[in-house]
C-alpha positions as CSV (number, residue, x, y, z in Angstrom):
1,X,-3.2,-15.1,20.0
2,X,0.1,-13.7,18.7
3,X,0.0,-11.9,14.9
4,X,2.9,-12.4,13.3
5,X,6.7,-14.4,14.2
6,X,7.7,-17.5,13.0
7,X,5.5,-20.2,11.7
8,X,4.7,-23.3,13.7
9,X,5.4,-26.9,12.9
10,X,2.3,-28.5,12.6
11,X,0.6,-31.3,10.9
12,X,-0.9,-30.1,7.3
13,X,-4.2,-31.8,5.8
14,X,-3.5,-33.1,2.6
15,X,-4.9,-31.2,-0.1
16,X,-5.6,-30.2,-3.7
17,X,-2.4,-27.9,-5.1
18,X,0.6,-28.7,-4.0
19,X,2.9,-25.6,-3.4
20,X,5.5,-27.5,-5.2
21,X,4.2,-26.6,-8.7
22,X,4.6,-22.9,-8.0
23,X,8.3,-22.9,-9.2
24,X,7.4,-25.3,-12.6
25,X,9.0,-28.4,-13.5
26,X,12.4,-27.5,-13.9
27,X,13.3,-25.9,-11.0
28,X,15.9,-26.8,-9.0
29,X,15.3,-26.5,-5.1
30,X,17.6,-24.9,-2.5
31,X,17.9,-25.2,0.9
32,X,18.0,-20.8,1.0
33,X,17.7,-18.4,-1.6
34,X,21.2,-16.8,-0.9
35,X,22.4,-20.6,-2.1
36,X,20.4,-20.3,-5.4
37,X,21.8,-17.2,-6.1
38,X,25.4,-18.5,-5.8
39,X,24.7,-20.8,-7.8
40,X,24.0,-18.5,-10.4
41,X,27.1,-16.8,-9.8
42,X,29.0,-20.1,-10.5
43,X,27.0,-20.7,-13.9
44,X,28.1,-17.3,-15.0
45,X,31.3,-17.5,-13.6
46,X,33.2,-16.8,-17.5
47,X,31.2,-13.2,-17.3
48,X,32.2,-10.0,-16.4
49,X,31.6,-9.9,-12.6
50,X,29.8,-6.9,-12.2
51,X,26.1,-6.7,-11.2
52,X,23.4,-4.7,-11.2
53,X,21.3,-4.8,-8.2
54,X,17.9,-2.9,-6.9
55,X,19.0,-0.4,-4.1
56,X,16.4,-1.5,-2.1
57,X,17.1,-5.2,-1.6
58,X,18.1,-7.9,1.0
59,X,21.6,-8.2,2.5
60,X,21.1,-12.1,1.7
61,X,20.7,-11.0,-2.0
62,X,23.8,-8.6,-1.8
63,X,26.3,-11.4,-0.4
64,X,26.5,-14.2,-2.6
65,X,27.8,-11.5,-5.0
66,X,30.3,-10.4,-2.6
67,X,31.5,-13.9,-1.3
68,X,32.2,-14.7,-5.1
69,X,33.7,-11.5,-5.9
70,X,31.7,-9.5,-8.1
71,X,31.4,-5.8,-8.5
72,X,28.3,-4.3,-7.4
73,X,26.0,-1.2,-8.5
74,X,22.9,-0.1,-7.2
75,X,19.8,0.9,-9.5
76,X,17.3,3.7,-7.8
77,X,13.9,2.3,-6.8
78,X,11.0,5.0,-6.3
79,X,9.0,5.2,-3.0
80,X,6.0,3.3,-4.7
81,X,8.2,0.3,-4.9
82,X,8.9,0.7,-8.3
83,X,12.2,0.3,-10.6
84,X,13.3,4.0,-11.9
85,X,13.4,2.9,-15.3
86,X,15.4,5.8,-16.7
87,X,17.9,5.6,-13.2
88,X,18.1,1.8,-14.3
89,X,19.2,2.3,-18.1
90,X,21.5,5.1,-16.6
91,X,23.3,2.7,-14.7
92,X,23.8,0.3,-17.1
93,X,24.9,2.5,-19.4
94,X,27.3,3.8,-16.8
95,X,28.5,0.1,-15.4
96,X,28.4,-2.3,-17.9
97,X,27.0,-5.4,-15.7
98,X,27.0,-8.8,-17.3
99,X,23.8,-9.6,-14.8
100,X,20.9,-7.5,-12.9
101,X,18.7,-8.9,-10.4
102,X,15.0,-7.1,-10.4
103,X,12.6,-7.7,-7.3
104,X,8.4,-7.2,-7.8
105,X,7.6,-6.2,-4.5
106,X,5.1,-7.3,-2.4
107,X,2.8,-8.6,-4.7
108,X,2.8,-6.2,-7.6
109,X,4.7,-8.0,-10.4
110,X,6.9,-5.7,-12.9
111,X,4.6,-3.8,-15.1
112,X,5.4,-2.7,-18.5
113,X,7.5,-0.1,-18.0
114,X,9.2,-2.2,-15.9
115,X,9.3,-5.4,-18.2
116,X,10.4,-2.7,-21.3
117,X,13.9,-1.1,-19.4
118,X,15.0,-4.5,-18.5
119,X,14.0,-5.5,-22.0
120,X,16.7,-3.0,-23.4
121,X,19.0,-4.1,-21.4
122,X,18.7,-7.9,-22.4
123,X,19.4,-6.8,-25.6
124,X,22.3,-5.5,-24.7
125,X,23.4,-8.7,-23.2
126,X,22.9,-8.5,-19.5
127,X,21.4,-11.9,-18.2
128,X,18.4,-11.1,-16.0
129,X,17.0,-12.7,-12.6
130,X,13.4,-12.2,-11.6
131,X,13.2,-13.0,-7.7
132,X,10.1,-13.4,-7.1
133,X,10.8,-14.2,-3.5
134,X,8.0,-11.5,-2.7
135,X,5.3,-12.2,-5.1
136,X,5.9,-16.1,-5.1
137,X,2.5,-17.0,-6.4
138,X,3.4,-15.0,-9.5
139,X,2.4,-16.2,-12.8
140,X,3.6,-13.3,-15.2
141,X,7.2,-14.7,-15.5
142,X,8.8,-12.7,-18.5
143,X,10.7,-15.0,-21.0
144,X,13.3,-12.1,-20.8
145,X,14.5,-13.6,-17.6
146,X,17.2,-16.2,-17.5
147,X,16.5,-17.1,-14.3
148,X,14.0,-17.0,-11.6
149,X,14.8,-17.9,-8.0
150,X,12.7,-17.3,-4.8
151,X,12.0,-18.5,-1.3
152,X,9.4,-20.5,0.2
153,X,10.9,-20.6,4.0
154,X,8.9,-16.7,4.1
155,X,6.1,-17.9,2.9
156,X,5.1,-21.6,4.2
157,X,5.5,-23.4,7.4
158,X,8.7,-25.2,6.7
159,X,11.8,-25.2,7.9
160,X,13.9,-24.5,4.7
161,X,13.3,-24.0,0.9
162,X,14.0,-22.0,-2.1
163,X,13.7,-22.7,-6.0
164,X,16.0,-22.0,-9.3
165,X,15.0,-22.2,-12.8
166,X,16.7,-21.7,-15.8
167,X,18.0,-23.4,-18.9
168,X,20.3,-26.4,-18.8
169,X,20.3,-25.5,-14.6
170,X,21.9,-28.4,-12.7
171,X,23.0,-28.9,-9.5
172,X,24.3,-32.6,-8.3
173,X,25.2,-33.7,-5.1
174,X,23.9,-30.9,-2.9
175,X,23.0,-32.8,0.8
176,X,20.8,-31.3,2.8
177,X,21.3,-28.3,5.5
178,X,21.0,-30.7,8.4
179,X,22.3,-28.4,11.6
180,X,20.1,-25.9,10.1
181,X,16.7,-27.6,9.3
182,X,16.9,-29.7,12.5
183,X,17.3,-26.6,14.9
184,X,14.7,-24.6,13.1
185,X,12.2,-27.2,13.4
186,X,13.0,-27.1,17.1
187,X,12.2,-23.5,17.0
188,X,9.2,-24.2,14.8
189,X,7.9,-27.1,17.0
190,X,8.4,-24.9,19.9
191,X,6.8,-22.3,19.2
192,X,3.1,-24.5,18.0
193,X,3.4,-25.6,21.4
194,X,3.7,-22.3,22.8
195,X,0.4,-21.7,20.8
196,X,-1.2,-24.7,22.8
197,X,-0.4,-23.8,25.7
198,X,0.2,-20.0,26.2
199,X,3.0,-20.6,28.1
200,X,5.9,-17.5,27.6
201,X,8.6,-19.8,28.6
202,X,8.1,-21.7,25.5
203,X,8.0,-18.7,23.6
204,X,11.2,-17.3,24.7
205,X,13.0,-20.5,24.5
206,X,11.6,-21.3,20.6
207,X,12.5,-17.4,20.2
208,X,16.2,-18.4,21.2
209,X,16.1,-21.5,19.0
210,X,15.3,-20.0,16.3
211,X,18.3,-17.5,17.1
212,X,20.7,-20.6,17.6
213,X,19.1,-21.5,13.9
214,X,19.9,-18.6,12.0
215,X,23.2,-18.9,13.5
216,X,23.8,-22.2,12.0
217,X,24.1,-20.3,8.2
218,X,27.9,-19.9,7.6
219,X,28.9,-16.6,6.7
220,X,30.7,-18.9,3.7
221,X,27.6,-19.6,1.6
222,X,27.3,-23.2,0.4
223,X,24.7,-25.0,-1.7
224,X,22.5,-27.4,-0.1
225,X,19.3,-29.1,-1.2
226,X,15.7,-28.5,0.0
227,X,14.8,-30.8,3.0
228,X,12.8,-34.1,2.6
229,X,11.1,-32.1,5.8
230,X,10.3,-29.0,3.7
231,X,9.4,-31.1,0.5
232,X,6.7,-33.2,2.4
233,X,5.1,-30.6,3.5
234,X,5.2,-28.0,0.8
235,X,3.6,-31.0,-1.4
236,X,0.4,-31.2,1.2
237,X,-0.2,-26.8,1.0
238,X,-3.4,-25.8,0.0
239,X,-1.9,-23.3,-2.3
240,X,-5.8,-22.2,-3.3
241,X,-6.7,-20.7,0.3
242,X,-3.5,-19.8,0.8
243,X,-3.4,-17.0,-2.2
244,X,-7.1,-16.4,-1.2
245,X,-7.1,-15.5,2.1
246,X,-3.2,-13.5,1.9
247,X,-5.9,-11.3,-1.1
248,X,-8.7,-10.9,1.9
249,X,-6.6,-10.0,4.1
250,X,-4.6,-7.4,2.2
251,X,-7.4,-6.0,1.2
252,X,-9.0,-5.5,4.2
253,X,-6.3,-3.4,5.2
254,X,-6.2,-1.7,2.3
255,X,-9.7,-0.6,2.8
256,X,-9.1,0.0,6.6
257,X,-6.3,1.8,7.3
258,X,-6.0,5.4,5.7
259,X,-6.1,9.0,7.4
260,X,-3.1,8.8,9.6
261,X,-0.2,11.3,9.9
262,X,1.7,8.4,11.7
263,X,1.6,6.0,8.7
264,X,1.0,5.7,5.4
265,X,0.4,2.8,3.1
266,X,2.7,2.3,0.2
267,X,0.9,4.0,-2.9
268,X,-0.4,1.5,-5.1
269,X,-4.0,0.8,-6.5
270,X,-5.3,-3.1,-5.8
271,X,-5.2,-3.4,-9.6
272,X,-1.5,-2.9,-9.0
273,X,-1.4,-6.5,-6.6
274,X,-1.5,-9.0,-9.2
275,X,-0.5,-12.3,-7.4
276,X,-1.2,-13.0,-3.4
277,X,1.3,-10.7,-1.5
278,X,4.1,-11.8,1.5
279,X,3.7,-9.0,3.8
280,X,1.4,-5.3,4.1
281,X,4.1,-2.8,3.9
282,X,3.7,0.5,4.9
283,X,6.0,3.8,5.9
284,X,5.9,4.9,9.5
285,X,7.8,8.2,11.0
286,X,8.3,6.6,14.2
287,X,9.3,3.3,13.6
288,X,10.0,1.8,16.7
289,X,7.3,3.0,18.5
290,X,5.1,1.4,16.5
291,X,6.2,-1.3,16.6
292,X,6.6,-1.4,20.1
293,X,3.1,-0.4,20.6
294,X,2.2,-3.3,18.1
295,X,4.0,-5.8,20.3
296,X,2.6,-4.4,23.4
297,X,-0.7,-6.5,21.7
298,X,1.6,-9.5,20.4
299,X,1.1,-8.3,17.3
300,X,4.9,-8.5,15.3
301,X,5.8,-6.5,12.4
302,X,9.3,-6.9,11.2
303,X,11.4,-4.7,9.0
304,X,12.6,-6.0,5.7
305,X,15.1,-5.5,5.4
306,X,17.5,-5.0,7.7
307,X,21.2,-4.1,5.4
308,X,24.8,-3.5,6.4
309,X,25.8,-2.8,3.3
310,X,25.8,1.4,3.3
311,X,26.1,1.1,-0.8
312,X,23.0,0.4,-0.9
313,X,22.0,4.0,0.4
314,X,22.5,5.8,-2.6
315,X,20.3,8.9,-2.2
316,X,18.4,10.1,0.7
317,X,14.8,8.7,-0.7
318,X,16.5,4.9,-0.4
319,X,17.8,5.7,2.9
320,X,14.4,7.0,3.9
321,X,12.6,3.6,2.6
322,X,15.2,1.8,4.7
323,X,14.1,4.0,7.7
324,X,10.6,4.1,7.6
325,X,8.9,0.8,6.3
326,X,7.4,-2.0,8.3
327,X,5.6,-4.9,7.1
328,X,2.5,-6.3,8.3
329,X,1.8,-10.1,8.6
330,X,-0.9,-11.2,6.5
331,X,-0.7,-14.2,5.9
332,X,-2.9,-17.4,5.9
333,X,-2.6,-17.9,9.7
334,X,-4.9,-15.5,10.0
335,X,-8.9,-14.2,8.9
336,X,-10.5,-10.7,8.7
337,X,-11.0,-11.1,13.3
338,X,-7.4,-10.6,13.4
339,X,-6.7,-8.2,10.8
340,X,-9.7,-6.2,12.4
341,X,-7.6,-6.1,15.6
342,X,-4.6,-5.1,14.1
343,X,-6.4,-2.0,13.0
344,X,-8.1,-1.6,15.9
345,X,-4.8,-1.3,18.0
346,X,-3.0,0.6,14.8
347,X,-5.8,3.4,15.2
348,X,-6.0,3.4,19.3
């Protein structure tokens, strides 16, 4: 059984806990997460457009900004995955943005240092967004944020879906992405067939799909809504077991993978992973031929993120986060068997 890749569309018991509440009652749901963000752009369209941004980030976060022509800066973020609060207040200082986006990465949410920089800075009248894109099951959210957006399509087996909140947030007449969430459920369908039936023609050709997908998201960024698809099936998710066993499994590899001089973990206590995390991240020298050896075992571990945006690289510690990490897959596909394999083939 393949670790990792796309999820596969599948029938989903009904249960207790619908992944729908995760964003609260007034959010407003998003085809993608890049559309959520321009939206924000729009409703703070009379601002200054300039915007601070973490350095290490998403080049779907980065272009909304650009497409609707806003100056950005980059704040420093250390290699624990944590803002540099004094390199943050710096830059503010120095660029004067009217908004700054933090992330809490892979499960940690911002601590109080954290929550305190941004804090000053809200005084100062910058409008804050929390994406919580990577620690989706967070309940901390700050009231110094204005808004909080994030993705589901990472996290669930859906085809689409992202959420907005914020006050007096309201998009009308968004129709849904339909090039895009039909050809990704192709790819999806695919590739739970391929899971029935072993058979690597399947694979390749739900590999290709979801290519042709991905393809179908215009370089123009427009605002659609969340698919009937993706809200049927988020409202059936166990969202209990799904936070529970994303916690195992973290943990076990916590616990399990340590003493290498070909990886390392990224620094932080399990006291520091407050809600269920997306992804295991660690920092590898040789990146590609781990992962190549990983795949030798159909075991996938992508790199987030992938950038073309140099800006972003601005001093040689970013640049060395962008070269080094890789994310393993944890999530609730899988029990303590296969993250006990993973290791297995990590350590042979």
């Amino acid at each position: 059984m393949e670790i990792g890749s796309i999820f596969s569309l599948r029938k989903i018991e009904s249960k207790p806990g619908s992944a729908l509440t995760l964003a609260g009652k007034n959010a407003v749901y998003f085809s993608l997460c890049r559309e959520a963000l321009l939206a924000v752009t729009h409703y703070c369209e009379n601002a200054q457009k300039r915007v601070l941004l973490p350095s290490y980030t998403c080049q779907t976060v980065i272009d909304p900004f650009l497409q609707s022509g806003w100056d950005i800066c980059y704040y420093n973020i250390t290699r624990e995955l944590r803002i540099d609060t004094d390199g943050l207040l710096c830059e503010y200082d120095r660029f004067s943005p009217a908004l700054c986006v933090a992330h809490p990465y892979y499960g940690a949410d911002l601590n109080e240092a954290e929550l305190q920089a941004l804090s000053v800075i809200k005084e100062k009248g910058c409008v804050l967004i929390e994406d919580l894109t990577q620690c989706v099951f967070s309940t901390q959210k700050s009231p110094i944020f204005d808004f909080f957006i994030g993705s589901y399509r990472k996290w669930f087996p859906i085809p689409d879906g992202a959420f907005l909140v914020g006050q007096d947030v309201m998009m009308d007449g968004m129709t849904e992405n339909e090039e895009f969430v039909r050809t990704m459920s192709d790819a999806m369908y695919l590739r739970g067939v391929f899971h029935q039936t072993g058979d690597e023609n399947i694979k390749d050709i739900s590999r290709r799909v979801g290519n042709v997908a991905i393809g179908h998201i215009s370089k123009s960024i427009e605002p659609h809504r969340m698919s009937d698809l993706s809200i049927g099936l988020l409202s059936q998710i166990d969202i209990d077991e799904t936070k529970r066993k994303r916690f195992e499994n973290y943990k076990y590899l916590h616990d399990h993978l340590y003493g290498s001089d070909d990886f390392e973990p990224v620094g932080r206590d399990l006291e520091e992973v407050t809600c269920a995390p997306l992804f295991f991240p660690i920092y590898v020298k040789d990146r590609s031929a781990f992962q190549k050896k990983l795949a030798q075992k159909e075991i996938y571990a992508p790199i987030l993120w992938p950038v073309h945006t140099s800006a972003v690289m601005i001093n040689d510690s970013i640049k060395r986060i962008y070269d080094e990490i890789l994310m393993l897959p944890i999530d609730q596909r899988y029990g303590l068997s296969d993250m006990q394999r993973m290791v297995d083939v990590i350590k042979s």
